[in-house]
C-alpha positions in Angstrom: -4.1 99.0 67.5 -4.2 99.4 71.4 -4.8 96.5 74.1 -7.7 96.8 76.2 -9.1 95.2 79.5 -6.9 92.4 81.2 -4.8 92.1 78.3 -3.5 96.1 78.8 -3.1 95.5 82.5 -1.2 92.5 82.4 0.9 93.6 79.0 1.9 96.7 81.0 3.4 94.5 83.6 5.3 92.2 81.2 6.4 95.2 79.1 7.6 97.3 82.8 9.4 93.2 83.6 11.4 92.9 80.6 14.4 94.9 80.1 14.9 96.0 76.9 18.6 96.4 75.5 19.9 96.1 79.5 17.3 98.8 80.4 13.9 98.4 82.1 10.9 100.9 81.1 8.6 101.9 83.4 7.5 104.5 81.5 4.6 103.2 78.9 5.1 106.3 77.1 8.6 104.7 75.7 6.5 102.1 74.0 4.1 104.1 72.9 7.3 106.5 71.3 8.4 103.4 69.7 7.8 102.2 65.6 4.5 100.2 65.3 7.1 97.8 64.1 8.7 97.4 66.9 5.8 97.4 69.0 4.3 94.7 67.3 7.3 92.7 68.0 6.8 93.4 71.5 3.2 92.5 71.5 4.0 89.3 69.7 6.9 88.7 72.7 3.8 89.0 75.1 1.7 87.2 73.1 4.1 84.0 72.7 4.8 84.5 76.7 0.8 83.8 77.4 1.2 80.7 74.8 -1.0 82.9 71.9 1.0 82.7 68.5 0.6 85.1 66.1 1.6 84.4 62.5 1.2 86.4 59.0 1.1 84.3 56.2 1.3 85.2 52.7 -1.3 84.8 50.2 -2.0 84.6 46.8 0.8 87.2 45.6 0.9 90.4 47.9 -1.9 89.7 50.3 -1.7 88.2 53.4 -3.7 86.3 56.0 -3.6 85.7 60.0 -3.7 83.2 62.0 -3.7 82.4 65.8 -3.2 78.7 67.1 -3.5 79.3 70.8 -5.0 75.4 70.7 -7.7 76.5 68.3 -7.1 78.0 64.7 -8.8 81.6 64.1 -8.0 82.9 60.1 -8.7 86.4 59.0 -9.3 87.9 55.8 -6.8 88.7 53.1 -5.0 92.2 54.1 -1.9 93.9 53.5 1.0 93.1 55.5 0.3 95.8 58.1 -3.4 95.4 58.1 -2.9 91.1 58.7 -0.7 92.4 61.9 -3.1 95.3 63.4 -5.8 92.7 63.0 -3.7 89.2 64.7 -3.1 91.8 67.6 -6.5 92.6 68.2 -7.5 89.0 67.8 -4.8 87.7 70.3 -6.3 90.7 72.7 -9.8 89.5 72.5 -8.5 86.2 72.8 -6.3 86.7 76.0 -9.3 89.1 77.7 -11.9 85.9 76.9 -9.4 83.4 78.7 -9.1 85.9 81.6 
């Protein structure tokens, strides 16, 4: 799951902002060197900042579904837990790069 376009750019500068335990990264690398679950709760940080919120909902037993409500509702598929979040984030990124 990466970012691309104006979504990348302007995540970069909100990630490089935001200090993280007291400490501010300017390195991207450190993110990148970071759990996908901890980057996901970074994205969805940036995400909520820009007024696009991401949620994974269960479904039907062990499956799950996304949503977005950034004043309009866009619902995935059934996925796993990881899967529903890879695919919110790149939803939210084509999203934010369509606004921008």
């Amino acid at each position: 799951m990466k970012l691309t376009g104006k979504c990348k750019k302007d995540f970069r500068e909100f990630y490089n902002n935001r200090p993280i335990n007291g400490v501010y990264h300017t390195d991207y690398s450190v993110f990148m060197s970071k759990t996908i679950s901890e980057q996901i709760g970074v994205y969805v940080d940036f995400f909520d900042s820009v007024k696009i919120y991401i949620e994974i909902m269960p479904f039907e037993g062990k499956s799950f579904y996304w949503l977005i409500n950034d004043n309009q509702m866009n619902e995935g598929e059934t996925y796993t837990r990881p899967e529903a979040r890879t695919a919110a984030i790149e939803k939210a990124n084509e999203i934010y790069n369509n606004a921008h």
